[in-house]
N, C-alpha and C positions, 0 to 999 in steps of 0.2 A: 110698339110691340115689346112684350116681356120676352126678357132672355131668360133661356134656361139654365138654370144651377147644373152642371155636373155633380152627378153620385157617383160615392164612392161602393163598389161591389165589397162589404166588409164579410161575405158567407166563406172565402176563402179565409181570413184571419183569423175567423173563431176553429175551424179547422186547426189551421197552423198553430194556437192558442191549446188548443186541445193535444196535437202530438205532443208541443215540447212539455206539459203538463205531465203526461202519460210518460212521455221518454224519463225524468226526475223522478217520477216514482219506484220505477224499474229499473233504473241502474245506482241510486242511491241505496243506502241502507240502515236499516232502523234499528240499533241494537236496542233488544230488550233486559233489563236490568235479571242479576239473576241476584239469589239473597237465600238464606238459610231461614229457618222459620224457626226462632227460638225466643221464647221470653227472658229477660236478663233478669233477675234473683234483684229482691227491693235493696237499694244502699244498706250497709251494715249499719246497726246500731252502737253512734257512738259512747252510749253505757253498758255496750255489751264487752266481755274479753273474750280476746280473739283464743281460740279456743286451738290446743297443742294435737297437729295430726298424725299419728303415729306411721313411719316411714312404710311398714307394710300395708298401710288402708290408702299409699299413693304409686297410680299409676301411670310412670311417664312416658309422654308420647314429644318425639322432638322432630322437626322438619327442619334439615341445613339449607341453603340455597340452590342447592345443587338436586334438590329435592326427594334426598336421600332420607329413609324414616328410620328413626333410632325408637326402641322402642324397650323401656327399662333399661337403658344402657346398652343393648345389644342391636345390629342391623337387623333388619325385619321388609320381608316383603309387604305391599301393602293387601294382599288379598289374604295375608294371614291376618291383620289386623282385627277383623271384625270376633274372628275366633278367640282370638285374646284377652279380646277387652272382653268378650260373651264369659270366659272363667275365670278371669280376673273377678268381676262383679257378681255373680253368682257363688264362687266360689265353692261348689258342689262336695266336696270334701272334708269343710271344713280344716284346710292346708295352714298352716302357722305361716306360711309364706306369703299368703293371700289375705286379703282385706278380712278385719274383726263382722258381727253381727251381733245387733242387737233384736233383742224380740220384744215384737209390739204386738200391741191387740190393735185390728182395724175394722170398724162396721163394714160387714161382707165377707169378709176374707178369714176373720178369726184372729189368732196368735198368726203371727210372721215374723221370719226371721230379714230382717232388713240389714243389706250391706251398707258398711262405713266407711267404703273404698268410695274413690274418687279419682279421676280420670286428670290429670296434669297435662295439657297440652300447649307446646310451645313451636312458636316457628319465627324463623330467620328470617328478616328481611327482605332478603331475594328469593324465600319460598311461592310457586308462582298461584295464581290464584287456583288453576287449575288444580295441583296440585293440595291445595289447602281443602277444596270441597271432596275432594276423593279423599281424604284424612275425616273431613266431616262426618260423608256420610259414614264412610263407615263405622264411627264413632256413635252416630245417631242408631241404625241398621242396628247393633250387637243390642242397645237398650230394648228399640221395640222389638226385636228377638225376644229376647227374656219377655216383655211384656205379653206378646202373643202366645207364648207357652204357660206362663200363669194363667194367662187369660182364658185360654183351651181346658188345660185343666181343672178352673174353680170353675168356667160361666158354660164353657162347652164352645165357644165362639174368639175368635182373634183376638186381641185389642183394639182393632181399625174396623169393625163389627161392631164393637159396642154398641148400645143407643144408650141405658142407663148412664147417667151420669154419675150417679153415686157409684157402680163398678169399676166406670172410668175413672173416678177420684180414687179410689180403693187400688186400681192397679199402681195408679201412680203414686199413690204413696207408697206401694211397697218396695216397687223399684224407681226408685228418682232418678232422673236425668242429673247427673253430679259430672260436668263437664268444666273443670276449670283450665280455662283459655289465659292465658299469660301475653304480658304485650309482646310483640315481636322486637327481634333486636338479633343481633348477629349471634345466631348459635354456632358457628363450624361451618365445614365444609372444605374440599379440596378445592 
């Protein structure tokens, strides 16, 4: 007489396999990376000279550890920021205090008057990330501002509307993204 093998009932394991499965999905968690969407400007050319910027065509933005914004030398809330930087770079006035303009001809657009200001932004080492991306955007926000209102008034349509490429090229060249980001290193702070 043949003995019989004992089985094993495994319909309970795959079970049990399946909560603790489920349970690791749901109390773990998955950070998603966050990042800023910008192209970095090709390495300088070393037969070019570095070319002398005139103190009024620079606009500084400084972040201490404490994540306090100095903004030209003066304290600055971060919800005026965008405002700032919007007539710093526009410069509507033509203000001697405010960034020079050069006029170009651009296919689409015509003669434009293109600013020469440039946006200086530097931050502390213990500036906290949070902190840095609310300095971003709003840094980002004041350009496509300006971009949206050119855009309105030569195409009829936003900037972030466009479909023409050649428009899109044409805004951006008249208003450039001129965001120069310095390494961080100990600015201040109390």
């Amino acid at each position: 007489m043949k003995r019989s093998r004992p089985e094993l009932n495994t319909g309970s394991m795959a079970d049990i396999s399946f909560l603790l499965l489920t349970f690791f999905l749901l109390t773990s968690s998955i950070d998603t990376d966050l990042g800023i969407l910008r192209r970095l400007p090709p390495p300088p050319d070393p037969t070019q000279e570095q070319a002398d910027i005139k103190k009024r065509n620079i606009f500084t933005v400084l972040v201490n550890k404490n994540d306090d914004l100095l903004v030209q030398g003066r304290p600055m809330d971060i919800s005026m920021l965008k405002a700032a930087a919007k007539e710093f770079i526009a410069n509507p006035y033509n203000s001697p205090d405010l960034p020079e303009k050069k006029s170009e001809y651009i296919p689409g657009l015509g003669e434009v008057e293109i600013s020469k200001g440039v946006i200086s932004l530097k931050n502390d080492r213990g500036t906290s990330y949070k902190m840095y991306l609310k300095v971003q955007n709003e840094l980002t926000a004041a350009f496509n501002e300006l971009r949206d209102e050119l855009s309105v008034q030569r195409f009829g349509v936003k900037f972030s509307q466009l479909s023409n490429q050649e428009y899109i090229d044409a805004i951006q060249k008249a208003i450039p993204m001129s965001i120069s980001e310095a390494e961080p290193e100990n600015v201040g702070g109390k």
